[in-house]
VMD Tcl script that draws the C-alpha trace (Angstrom):
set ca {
  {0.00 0.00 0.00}
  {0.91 3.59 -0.29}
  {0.31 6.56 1.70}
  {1.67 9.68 -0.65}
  {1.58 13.67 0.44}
  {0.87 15.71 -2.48}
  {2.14 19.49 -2.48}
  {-1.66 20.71 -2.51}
  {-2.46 19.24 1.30}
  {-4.35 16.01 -0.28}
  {-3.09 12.72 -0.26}
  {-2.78 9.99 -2.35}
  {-3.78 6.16 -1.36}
  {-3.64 3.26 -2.71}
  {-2.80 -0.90 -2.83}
  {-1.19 -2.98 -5.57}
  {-2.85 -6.28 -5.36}
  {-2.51 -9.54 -7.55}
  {-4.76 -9.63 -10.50}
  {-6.44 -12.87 -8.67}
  {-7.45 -10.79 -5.81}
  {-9.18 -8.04 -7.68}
  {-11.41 -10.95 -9.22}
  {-13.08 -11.65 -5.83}
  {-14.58 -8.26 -5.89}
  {-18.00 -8.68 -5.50}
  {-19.14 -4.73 -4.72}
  {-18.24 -1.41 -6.07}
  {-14.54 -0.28 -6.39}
  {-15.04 2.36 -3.55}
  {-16.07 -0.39 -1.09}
  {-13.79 -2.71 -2.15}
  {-10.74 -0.11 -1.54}
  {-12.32 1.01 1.77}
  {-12.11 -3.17 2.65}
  {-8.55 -3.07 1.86}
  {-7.65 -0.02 3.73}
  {-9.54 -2.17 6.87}
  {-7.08 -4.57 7.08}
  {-4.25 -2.17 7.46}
  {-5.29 -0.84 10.80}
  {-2.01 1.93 11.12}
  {-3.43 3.49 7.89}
  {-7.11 2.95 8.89}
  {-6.59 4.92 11.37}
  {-4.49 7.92 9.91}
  {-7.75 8.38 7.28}
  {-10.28 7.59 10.02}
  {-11.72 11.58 9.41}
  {-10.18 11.81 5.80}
  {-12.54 12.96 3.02}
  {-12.16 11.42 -0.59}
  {-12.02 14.06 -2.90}
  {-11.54 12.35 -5.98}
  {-13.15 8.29 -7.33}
  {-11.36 5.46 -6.86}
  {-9.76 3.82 -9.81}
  {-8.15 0.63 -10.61}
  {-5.90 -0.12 -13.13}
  {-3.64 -3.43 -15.01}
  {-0.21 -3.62 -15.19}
  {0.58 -1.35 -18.10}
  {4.56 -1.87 -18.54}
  {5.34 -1.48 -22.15}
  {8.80 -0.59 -24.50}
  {8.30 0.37 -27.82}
  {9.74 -1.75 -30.35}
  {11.60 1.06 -32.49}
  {12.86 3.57 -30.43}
  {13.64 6.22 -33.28}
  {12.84 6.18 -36.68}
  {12.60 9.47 -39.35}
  {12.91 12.21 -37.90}
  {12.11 11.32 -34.58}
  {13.43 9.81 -31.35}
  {11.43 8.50 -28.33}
  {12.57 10.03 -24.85}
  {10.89 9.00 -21.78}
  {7.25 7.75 -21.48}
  {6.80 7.82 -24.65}
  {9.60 5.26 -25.41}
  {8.87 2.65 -22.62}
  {7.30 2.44 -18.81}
  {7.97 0.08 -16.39}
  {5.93 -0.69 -13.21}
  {6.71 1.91 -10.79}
  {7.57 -0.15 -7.64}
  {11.25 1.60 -7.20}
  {9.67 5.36 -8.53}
  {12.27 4.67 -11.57}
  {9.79 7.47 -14.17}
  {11.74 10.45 -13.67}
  {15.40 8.73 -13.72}
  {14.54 7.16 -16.91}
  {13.10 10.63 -18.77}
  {16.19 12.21 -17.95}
  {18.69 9.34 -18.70}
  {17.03 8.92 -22.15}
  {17.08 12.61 -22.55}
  {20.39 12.80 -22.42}
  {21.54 9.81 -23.87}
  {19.01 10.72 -27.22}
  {20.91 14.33 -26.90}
  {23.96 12.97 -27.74}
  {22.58 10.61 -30.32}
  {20.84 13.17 -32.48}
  {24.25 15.30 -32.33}
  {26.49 12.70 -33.78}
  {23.34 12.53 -36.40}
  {23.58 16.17 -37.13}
  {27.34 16.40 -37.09}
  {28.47 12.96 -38.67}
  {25.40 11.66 -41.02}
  {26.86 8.61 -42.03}
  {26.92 7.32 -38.30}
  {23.48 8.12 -37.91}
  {21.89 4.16 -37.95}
  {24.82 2.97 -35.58}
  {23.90 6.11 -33.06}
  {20.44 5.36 -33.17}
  {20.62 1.66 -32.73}
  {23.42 1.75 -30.01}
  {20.29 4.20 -28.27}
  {17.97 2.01 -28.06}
  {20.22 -1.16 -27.32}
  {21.39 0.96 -24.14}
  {17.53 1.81 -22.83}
  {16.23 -1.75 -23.44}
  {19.33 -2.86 -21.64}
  {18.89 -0.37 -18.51}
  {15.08 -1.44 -18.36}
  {16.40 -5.22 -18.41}
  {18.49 -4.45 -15.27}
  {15.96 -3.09 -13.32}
  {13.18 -4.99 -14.47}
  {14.78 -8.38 -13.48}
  {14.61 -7.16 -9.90}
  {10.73 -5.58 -10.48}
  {9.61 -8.85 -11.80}
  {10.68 -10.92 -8.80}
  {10.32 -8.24 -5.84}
  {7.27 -10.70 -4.82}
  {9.36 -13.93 -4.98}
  {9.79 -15.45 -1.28}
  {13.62 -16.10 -2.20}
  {13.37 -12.62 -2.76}
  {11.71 -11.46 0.85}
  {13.99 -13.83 2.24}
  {16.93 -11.51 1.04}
  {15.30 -8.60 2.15}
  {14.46 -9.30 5.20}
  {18.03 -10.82 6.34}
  {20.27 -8.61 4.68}
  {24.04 -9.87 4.80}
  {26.41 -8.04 2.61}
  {28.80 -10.66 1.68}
  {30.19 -10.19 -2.19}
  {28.99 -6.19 -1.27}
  {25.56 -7.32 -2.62}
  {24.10 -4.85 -0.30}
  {25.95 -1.61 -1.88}
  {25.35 -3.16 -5.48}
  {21.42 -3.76 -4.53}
  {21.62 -0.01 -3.37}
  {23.40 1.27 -6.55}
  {20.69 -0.31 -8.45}
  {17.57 1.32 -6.58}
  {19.22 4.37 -7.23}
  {19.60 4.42 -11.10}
  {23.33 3.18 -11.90}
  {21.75 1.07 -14.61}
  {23.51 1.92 -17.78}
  {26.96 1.69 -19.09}
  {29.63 0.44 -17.34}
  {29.75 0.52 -13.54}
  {31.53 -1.38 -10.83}
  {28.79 -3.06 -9.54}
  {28.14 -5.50 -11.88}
  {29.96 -8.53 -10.49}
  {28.24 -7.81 -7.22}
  {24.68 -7.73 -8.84}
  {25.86 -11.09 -10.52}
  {26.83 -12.47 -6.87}
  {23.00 -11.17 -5.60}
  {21.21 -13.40 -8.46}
  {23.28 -16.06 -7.61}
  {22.21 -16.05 -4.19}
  {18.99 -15.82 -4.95}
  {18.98 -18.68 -7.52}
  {20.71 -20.77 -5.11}
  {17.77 -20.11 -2.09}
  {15.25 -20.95 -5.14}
  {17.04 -24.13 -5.43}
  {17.75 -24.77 -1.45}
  {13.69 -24.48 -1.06}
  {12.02 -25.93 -4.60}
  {8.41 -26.73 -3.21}
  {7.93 -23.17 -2.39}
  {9.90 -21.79 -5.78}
  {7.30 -23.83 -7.70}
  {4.25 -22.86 -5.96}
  {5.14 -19.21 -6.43}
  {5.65 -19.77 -9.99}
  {2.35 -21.20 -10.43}
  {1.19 -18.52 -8.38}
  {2.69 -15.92 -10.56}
  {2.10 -17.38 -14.13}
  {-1.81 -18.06 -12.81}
  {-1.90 -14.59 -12.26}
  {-0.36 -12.52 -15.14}
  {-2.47 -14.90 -17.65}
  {-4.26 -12.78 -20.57}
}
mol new
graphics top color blue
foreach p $ca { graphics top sphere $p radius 0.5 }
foreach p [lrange $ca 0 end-1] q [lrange $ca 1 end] { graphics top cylinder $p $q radius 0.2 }
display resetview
């Protein structure tokens, strides 16, 4: 859940849920929210005299990247070229990287034509690559071999300043990090392995719940 202060003196709420649980809804969205606010009794009780000023809405998972990220006379920069789900607030990060990164790109286009293609494709390589970083750790943020390194943090291999450097945008180009991000999945492979009932029963969670 999320409990976000917005400059204006409102508020904004609101729960990510698995698509499975938003099927048992059986009354309106508004009641349905106000249910799930119940069972957090800390929050119920911060908007026990709050006012709703605007509906409640509910929305999919909406994660895209555009195929092309250029093509003539244009170049896609932030939203517009890809969004990811916004679990680590990665939006802003990825406008600006992109902006500057497609800066560069349409200079060498302006100033050396004939390395135009190359630029451009070298672009877009680098911002599918930086989503693939971050997304590998978005898409399993649920796991329980996940939670289980979360919750007993040990910082052998310097996972624990890698993990860090991740969450806070050193996802493209070359850093120093990278061996230590390799030692985190490794880890977390190796608890998927150490504990396979529960690895396959949150698979069949997970692939039960992202079905079309």
């Amino acid at each position: 859940m999320w409990f976000i202060p917005l400059p204006d003196g409102d508020t904004s709420v609101g729960a990510v849920t698995w698509p499975y649980y938003m099927k048992t809804r059986q009354t309106d969205i508004e009641t349905f929210f106000r249910d799930i606010i119940a069972q957090a009794p800390e929050l119920a009780a911060r908007l026990a005299s709050a006012e709703m000023v605007t509906p409640v809405e509910a929305t999919g998972n909406f994660s895209y990247f555009c195929e092309r990220a250029y093509g003539p006379n244009y170049i896609l920069l932030g939203d517009a070229l890809s969004f990811i789900d916004p679990v680590f607030s990665s939006g802003v990060l990825l406008a600006m990287q992109s902006a500057f990164a497609a800066a560069d790109a349409v200079d060498t286009c302006l100033r050396h034509p004939k390395e135009a293609q190359a630029t451009l494709v070298g672009y877009q390589r680098a911002m599918r690559e930086g989503l693939r970083k971050l997304s590998w750790f978005i898409y399993r943020i649920n796991h329980p071999s996940m939670r289980d390194l979360f919750m007993g943090p040990r910082n052998i291999f310097r996972v624990k300043e890698a993990l860090l450097s991740v969450l806070a945008g050193d996802i493209f180009g070359d850093t120093p990090i990278w061996r230590s991000v390799t030692m985190f999945k490794a880890i977390y492979y190796w608890n998927q392995i150490r504990h396979p009932r529960r690895s396959i029963a949150a698979w069949q969670r997970r692939r039960v719940s992202i079905r079309v």
